[in-house]
SEKOL-215491 format. One record per residue (C-alpha): residue number from 1; chain; x, y, z. Coordinates in steps of 0.2 Angstrom, whole numbers, plus 2048, in hexadecimal, padded with zeros to 3 digits. Each point is the difference from the previous one (the first is absolute). Layout:
<rs>
<r nr="NUM" kette="A" east="X" north="Y" up="Z"/>
...
</rs>
This chain:
<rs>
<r nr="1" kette="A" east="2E5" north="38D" up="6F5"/>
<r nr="2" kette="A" east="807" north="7F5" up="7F3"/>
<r nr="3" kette="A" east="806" north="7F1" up="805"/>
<r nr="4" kette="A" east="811" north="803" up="7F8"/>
<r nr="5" kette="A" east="802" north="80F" up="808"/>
<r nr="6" kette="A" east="7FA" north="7F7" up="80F"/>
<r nr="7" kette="A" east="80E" north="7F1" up="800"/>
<r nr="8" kette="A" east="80C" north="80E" up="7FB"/>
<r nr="9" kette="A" east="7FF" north="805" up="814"/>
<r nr="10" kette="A" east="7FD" north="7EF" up="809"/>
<r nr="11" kette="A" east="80B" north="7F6" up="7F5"/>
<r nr="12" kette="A" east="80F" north="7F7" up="80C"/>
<r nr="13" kette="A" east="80D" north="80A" up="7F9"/>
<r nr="14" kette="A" east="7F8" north="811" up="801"/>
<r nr="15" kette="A" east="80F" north="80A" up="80D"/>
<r nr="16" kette="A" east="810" north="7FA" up="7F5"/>
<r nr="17" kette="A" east="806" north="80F" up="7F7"/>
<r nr="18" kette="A" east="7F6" north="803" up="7F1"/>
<r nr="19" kette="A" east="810" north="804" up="7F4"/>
<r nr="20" kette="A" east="805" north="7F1" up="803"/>
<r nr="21" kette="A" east="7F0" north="7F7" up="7F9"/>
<r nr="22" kette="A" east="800" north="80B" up="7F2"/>
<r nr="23" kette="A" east="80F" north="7FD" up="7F9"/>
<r nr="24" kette="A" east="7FD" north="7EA" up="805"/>
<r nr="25" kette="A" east="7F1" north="805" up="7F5"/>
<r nr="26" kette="A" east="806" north="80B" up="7F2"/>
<r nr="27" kette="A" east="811" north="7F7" up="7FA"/>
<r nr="28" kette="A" east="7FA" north="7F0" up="7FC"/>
<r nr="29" kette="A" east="7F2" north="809" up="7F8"/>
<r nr="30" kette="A" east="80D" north="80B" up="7F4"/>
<r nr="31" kette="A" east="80C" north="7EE" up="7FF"/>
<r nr="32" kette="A" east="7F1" north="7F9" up="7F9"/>
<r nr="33" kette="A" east="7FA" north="80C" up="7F5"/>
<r nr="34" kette="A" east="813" north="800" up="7F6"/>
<r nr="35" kette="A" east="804" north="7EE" up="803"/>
<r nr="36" kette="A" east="7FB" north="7F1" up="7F5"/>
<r nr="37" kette="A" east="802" north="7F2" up="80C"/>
<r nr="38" kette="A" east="7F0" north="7F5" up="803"/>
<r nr="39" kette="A" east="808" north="7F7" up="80D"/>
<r nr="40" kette="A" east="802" north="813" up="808"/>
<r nr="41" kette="A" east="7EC" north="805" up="7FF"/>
<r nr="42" kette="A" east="7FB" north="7EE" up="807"/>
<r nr="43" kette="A" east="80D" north="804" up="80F"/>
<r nr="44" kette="A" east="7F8" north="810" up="802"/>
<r nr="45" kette="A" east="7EF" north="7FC" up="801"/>
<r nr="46" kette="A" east="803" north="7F1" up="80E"/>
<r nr="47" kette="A" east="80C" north="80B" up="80B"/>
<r nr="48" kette="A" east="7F5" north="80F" up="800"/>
<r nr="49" kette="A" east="7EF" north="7F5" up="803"/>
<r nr="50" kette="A" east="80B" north="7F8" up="80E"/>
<r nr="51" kette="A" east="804" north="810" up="807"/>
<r nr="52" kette="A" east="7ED" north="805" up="7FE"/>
<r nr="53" kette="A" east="7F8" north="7F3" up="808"/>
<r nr="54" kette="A" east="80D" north="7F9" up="80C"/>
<r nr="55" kette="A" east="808" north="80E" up="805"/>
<r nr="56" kette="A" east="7F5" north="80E" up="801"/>
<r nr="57" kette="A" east="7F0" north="7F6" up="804"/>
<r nr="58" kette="A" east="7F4" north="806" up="7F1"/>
<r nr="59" kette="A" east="7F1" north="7F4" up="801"/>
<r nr="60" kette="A" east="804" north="7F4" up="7F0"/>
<r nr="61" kette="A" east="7EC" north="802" up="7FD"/>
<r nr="62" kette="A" east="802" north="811" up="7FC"/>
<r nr="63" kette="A" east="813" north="7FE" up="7F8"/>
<r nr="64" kette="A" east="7F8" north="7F5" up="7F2"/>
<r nr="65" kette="A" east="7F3" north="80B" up="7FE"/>
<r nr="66" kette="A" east="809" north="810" up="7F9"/>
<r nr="67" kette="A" east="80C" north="7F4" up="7F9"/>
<r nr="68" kette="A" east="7F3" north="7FB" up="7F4"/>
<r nr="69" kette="A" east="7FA" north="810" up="7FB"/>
<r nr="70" kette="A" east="80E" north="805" up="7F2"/>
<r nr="71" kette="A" east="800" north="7EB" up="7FB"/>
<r nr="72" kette="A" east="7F0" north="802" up="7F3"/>
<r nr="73" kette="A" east="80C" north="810" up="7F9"/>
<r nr="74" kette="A" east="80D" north="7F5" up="800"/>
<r nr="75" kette="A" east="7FB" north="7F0" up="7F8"/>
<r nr="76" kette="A" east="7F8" north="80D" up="7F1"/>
<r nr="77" kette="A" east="810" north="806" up="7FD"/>
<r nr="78" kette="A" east="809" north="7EF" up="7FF"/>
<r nr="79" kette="A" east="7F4" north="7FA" up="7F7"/>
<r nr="80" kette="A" east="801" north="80F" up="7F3"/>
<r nr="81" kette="A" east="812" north="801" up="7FF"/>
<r nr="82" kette="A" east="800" north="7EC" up="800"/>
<r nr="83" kette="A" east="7F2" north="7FA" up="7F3"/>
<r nr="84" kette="A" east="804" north="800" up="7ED"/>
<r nr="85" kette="A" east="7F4" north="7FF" up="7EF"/>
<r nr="86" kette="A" east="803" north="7FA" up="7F2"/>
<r nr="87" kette="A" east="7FB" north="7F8" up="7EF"/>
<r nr="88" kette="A" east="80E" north="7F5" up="7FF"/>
<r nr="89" kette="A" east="805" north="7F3" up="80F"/>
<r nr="90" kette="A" east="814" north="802" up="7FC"/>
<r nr="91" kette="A" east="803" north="811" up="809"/>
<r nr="92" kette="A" east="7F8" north="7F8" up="810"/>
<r nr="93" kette="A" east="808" north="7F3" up="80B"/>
<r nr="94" kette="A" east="7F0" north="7FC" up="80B"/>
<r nr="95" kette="A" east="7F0" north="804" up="7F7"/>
<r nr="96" kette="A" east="7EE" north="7F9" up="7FE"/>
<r nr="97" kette="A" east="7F7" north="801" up="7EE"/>
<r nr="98" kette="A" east="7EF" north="808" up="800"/>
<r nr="99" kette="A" east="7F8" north="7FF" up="7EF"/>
<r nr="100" kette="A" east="80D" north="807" up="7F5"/>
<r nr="101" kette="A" east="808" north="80B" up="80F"/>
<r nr="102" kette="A" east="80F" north="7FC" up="809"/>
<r nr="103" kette="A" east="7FF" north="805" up="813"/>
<r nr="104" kette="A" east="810" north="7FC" up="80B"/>
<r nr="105" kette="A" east="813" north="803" up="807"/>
<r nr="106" kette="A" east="810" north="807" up="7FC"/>
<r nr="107" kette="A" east="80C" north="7F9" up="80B"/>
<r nr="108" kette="A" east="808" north="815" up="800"/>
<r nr="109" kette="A" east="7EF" north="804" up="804"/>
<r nr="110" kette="A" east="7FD" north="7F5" up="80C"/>
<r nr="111" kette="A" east="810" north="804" up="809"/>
<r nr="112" kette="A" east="7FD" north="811" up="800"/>
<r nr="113" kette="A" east="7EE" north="800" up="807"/>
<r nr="114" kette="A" east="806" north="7F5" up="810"/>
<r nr="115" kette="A" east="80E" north="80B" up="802"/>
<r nr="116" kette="A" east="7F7" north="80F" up="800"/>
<r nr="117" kette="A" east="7F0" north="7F9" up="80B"/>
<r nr="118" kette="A" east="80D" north="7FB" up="80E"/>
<r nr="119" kette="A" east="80A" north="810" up="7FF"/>
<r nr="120" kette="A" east="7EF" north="809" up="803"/>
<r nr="121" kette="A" east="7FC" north="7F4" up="80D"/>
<r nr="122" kette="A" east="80F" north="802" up="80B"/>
<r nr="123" kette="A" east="800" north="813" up="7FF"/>
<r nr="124" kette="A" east="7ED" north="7FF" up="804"/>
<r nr="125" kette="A" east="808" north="7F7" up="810"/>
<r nr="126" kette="A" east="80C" north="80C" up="803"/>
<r nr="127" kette="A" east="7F4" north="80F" up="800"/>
<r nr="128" kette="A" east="7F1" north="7F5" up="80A"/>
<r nr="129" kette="A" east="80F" north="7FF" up="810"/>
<r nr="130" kette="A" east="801" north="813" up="800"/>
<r nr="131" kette="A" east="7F0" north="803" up="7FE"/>
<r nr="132" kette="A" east="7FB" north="7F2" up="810"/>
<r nr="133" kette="A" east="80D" north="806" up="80A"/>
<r nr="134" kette="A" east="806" north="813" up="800"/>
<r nr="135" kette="A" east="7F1" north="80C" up="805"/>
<r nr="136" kette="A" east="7FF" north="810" up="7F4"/>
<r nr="137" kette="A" east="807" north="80B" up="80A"/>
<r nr="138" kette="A" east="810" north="7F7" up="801"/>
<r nr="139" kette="A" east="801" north="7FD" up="7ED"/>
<r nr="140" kette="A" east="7FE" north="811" up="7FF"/>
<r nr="141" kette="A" east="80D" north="804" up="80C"/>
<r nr="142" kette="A" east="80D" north="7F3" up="7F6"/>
<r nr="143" kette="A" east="7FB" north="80A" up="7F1"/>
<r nr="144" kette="A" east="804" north="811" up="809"/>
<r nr="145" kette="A" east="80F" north="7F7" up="805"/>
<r nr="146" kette="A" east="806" north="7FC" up="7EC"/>
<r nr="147" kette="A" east="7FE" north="813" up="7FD"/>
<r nr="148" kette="A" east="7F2" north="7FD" up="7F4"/>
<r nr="149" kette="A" east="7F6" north="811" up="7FA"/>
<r nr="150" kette="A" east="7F5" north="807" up="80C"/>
<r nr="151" kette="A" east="7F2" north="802" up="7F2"/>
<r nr="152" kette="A" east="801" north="7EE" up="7FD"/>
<r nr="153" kette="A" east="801" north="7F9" up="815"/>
<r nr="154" kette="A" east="7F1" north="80C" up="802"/>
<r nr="155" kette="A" east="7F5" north="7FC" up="7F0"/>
<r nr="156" kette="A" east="803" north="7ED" up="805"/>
<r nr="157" kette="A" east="7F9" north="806" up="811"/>
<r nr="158" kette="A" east="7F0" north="808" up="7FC"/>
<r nr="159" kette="A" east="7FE" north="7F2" up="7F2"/>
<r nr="160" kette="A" east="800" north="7F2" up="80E"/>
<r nr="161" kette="A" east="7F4" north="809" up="80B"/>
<r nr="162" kette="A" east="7F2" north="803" up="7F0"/>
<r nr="163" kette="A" east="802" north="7ED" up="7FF"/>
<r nr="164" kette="A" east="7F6" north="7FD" up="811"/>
<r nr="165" kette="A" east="7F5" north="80F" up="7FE"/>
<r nr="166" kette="A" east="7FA" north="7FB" up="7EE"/>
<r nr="167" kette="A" east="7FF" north="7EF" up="806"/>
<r nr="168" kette="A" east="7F4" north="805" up="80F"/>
<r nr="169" kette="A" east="7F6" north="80C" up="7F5"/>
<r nr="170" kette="A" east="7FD" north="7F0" up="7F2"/>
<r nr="171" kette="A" east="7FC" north="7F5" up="80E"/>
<r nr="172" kette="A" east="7F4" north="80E" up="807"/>
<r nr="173" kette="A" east="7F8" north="802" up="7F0"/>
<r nr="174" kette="A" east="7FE" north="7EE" up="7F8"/>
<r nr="175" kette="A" east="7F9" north="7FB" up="812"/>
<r nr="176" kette="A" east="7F2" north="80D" up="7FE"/>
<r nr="177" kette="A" east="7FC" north="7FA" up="7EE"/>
<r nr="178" kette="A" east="7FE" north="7ED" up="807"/>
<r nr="179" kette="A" east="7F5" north="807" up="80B"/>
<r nr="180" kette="A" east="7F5" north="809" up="7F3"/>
<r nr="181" kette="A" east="803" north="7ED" up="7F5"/>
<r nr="182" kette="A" east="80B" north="80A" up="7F4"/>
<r nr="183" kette="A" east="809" north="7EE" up="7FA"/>
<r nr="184" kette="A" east="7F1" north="7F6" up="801"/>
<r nr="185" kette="A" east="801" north="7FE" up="7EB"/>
<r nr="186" kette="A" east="80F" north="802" up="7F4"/>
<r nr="187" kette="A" east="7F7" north="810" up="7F8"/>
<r nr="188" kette="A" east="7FF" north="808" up="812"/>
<r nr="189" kette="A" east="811" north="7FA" up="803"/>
<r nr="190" kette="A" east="809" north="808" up="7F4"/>
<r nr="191" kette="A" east="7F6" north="810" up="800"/>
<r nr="192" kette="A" east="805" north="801" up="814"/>
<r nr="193" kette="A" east="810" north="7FB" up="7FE"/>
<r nr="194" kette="A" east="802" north="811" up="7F5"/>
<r nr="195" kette="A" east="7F8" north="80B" up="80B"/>
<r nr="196" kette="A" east="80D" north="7F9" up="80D"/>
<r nr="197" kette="A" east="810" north="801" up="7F5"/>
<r nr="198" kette="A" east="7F8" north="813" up="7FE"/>
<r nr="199" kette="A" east="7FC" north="805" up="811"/>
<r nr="200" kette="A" east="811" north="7FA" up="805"/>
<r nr="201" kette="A" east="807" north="809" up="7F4"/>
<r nr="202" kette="A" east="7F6" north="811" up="804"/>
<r nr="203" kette="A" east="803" north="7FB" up="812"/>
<r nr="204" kette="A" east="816" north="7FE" up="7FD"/>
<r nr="205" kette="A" east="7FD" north="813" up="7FB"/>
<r nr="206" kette="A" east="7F7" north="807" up="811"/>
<r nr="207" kette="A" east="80B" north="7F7" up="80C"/>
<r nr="208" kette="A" east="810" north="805" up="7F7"/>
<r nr="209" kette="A" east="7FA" north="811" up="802"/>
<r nr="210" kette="A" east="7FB" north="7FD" up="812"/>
<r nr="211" kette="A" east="810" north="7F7" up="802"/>
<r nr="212" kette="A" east="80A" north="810" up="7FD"/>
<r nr="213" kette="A" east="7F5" north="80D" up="809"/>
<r nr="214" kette="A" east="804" north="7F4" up="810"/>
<r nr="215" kette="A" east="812" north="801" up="7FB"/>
<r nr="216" kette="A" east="801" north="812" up="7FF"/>
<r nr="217" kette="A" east="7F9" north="801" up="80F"/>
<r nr="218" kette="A" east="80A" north="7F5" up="80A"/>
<r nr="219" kette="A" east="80E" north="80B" up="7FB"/>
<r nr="220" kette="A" east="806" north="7F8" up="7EF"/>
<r nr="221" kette="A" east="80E" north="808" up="7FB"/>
<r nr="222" kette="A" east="805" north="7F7" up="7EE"/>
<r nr="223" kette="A" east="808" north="7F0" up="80A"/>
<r nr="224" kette="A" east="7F5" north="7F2" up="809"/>
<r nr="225" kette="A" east="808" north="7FB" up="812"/>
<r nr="226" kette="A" east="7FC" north="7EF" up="807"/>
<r nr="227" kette="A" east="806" north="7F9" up="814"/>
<r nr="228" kette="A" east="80F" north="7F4" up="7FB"/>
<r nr="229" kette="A" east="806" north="7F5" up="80B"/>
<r nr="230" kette="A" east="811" north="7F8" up="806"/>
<r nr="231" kette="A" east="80B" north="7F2" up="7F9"/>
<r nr="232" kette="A" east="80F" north="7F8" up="803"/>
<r nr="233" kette="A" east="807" north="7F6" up="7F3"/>
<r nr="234" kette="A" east="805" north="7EC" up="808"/>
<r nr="235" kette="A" east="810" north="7FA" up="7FA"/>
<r nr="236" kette="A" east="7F9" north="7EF" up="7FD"/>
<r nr="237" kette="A" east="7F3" north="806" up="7F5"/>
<r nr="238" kette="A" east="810" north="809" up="7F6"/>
<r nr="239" kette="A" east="808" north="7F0" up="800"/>
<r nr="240" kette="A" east="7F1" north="7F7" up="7FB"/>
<r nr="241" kette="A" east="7FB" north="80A" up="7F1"/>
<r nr="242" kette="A" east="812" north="7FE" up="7FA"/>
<r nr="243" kette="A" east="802" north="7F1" up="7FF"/>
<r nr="244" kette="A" east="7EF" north="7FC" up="7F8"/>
<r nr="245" kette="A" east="806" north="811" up="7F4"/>
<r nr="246" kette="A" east="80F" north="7F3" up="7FE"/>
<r nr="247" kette="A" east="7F5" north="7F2" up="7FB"/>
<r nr="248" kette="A" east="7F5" north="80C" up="7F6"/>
<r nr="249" kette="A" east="80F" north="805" up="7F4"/>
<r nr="250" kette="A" east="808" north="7EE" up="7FE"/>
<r nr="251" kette="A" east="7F2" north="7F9" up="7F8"/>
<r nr="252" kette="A" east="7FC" north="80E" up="7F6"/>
<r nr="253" kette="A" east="810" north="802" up="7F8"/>
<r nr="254" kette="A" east="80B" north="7F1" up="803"/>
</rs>
C-alpha cells in the first residue's frame, strides 16, 4: 500500500464527513487559482500544513517529503518565467554580465514567477490534505454526491487501482533484474530499464483484460458499486469551515 493511501485511513480526522473535507480542501484551492493575493497563498500553505500536521497527525517526516516532490518543477518554472537575456543591461533591473551577454531580472518577471510558484504551492497543499485524509472510496462517494458523470467517477476508479497494480508489477520486475545485476553498468541500466517500461506496458494490457473478465463475472452490469459508509455532518465543522471561508474570501478580495 502506498503510504498516501495508507495515512488517508489512519490519519486523526479519518471519521468526520468527507464532504466536509473536500469542500475545506477545494475552495481555497479554486480562491487561489483566481485570486492574485500573495499574502492569500502564504496563508494558505501555513493553515493547510497546520491542519496536516497538527490536526490530522501525518508524520511531518513524510509531509516534507511529498512536499518536495513538485519543488524541483516548481523552482524550473520560476526560474523560466523569472530569468531574462539580453544584449543590452537597460531592459534588466538585476542582471550579471557574462562576456557580452546580459543574464538577469525584470522586476514584472520576477513578480510574476513568485506569484505563480506560491499559487502552485498552496494549491499543492490543498490537494496533499485531501489526498492524506479522505480514503478513495469516500472521495468517490463526494464525487457521486456532486452528480459528476458516471464514465468519469468510474474511469477515475479503475485509473487509481492500475496505479498499485503497475506499481507492484514494476517493483516485481526491476527486483528480478537486480537480481540478474541488470543495473550493474549504465549500458545495462538503460537497456533494463526499457525492457521494464515495455514489459509494463504489455503487462497494463493483460490485466486490463483480466480486470474486465473478473468484472463480468462478478455481475458488472455497466456501473461499479462500492460499500459506503455513514456520516453525519457536525455543526461545528460547518461553523468552522465558514468562518475560515470568511477569512479565505477577505484576503482574497478586500
Amino acid at each position: 500500500m502506498i503510504l498516501i493511501d495508507k495515512y488517508s485511513y489512519m490519519n486523526n480526522i479519518r471519521k468526520i464527513h468527507p464532504m466536509e473535507k473536500v469542500l475545506f480542501g477545494l475552495f481555497p484551492l479554486f480562491t487561489c487559482i483566481i485570486s492574485k493575493s500573495l499574502f492569500l497563498y502564504i496563508f494558505v500553505i501555513i493553515t493547510f500544513s497546520f491542519s496536516i500536521l497538527a490536526i490530522a497527525k501525518i508524520p511531518i517526516k513524510y509531509y516534507l517529503k511529498i512536499l518536495f516532490i513538485p519543488l524541483p518543477f516548481l523552482i524550473i518554472s520560476f526560474l523560466a518565467i523569472a530569468i531574462d537575456f539580453s544584449r543590452t543591461y537597460e531592459v534588466l533591473d538585476y542582471f550579471i554580465k557574462i562576456k557580452s551577454l546580459y543574464i538577469g531580472f525584470k522586476k514584472e518577471g520576477l513578480n510574476t514567477g513568485i506569484y505563480l510558484f506560491f499559487r502552485v504551492f498552496a494549491s499543492i497543499n490543498c490537494l496533499y490534505f485531501i489526498s492524506l485524509t479522505t480514503p478513495i472510496n469516500d472521495i468517490i462517494w463526494v464525487l457521486r454526491r456532486m452528480k459528476l458523470p458516471k464514465i468519469f467517477v468510474e474511469i477515475f476508479m479503475i485509473i487509481y487501482r492500475f496505479i498499485f497494480v503497475l506499481l507492484d508489477t514494476a517493483v516485481d520486475i526491476k527486483n528480478s533484474q537486480l537480481c540478474r545485476l541488470g543495473y550493474s553498468s549504465i549500458k545495462r541500466g538503460y537497456y533494463s530499464l526499457g525492457k521494464l517500461i515495455s514489459n509494463v506496458f504489455i503487462k497494463s494490457f493483460h490485466i486490463h483484460r483480466m480486470l474486465f473478465l473478473s468484472m463480468i463475472s462478478r455481475g458488472y452490469d455497466g456501473e461499479i458499486n462500492v460499500l459506503e459508509e455513514e456520516y453525519e455532518y457536525s455543526f461545528k465543522n460547518k461553523i468552522l469551515i465558514s468562518i475560515y471561508f470568511t477569512f479565505i474570501i477577505v484576503i482574497a478580495f478586500f
